[in-house]
C-alpha positions as CSV (number, residue, x, y, z in Angstrom):
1,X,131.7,125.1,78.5
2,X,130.1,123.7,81.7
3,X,126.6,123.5,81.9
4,X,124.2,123.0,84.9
5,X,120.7,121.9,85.0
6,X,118.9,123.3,88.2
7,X,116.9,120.8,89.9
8,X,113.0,122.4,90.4
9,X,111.4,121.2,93.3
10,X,108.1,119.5,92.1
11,X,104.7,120.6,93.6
12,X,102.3,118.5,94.4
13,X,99.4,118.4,92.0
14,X,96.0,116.7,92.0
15,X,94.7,115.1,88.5
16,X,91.5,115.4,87.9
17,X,90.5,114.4,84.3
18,X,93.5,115.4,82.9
19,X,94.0,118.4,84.3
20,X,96.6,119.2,87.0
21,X,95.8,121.4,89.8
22,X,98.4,122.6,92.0
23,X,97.5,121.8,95.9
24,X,99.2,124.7,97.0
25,X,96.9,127.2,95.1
26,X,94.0,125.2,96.6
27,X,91.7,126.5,99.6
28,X,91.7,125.0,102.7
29,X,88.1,123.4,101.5
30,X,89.6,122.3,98.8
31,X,92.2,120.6,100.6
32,X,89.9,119.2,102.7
33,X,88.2,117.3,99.9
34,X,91.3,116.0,98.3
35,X,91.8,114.8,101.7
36,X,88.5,113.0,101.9
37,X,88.7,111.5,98.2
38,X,92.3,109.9,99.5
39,X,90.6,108.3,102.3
40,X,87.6,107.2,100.5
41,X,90.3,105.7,97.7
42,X,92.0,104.2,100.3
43,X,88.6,102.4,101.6
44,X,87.6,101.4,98.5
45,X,91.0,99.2,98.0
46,X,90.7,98.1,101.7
47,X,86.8,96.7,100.7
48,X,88.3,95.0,97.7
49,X,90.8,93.2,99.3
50,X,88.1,92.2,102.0
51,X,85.2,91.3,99.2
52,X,88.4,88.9,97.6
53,X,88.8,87.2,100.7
54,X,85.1,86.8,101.7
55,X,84.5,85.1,98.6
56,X,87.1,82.8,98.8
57,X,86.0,81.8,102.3
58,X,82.6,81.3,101.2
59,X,83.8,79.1,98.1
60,X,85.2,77.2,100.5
61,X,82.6,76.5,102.8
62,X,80.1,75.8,99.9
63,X,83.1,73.3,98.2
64,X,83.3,71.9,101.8
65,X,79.6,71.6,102.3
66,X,78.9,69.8,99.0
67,X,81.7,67.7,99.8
68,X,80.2,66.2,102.8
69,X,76.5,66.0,101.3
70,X,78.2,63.7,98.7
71,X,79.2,61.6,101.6
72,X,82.7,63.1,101.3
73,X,83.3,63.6,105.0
């Protein structure tokens, strides 16, 4: 006996508290905000990479500044 498995193409779904919403039953509107929540995602990890390095720069200028007030130059 030869069985097959068929292979269903997955559709894309948005999770939102648990609950899966398929994109293709969503309105354009809808779309348009998943869109936007994406972006704004995408931003947010983008500002957190940036706020990492900021603070390491300014660690460094303060380590560098006490440094030379201690007659460290």
């Amino acid at each position: 006996m030869n069985a097959q498995v068929e292979e269903v193409p997955e559709v894309p779904v948005m999770d939102i508290d648990g609950k899966q919403y398929a994109l293709a039953d969503m309105t354009k509107e809808q779309n348009h905000m998943i869109d936007q929540i994406k972006d704004l995602e995408a931003q947010l990890h983008l500002n957190e990479f940036k706020q990492l390095q900021l603070l390491h720069g300014r660690k460094a200028y303060i380590d560098a500044l006490k440094l030379s007030l201690e007659g460290g130059d």
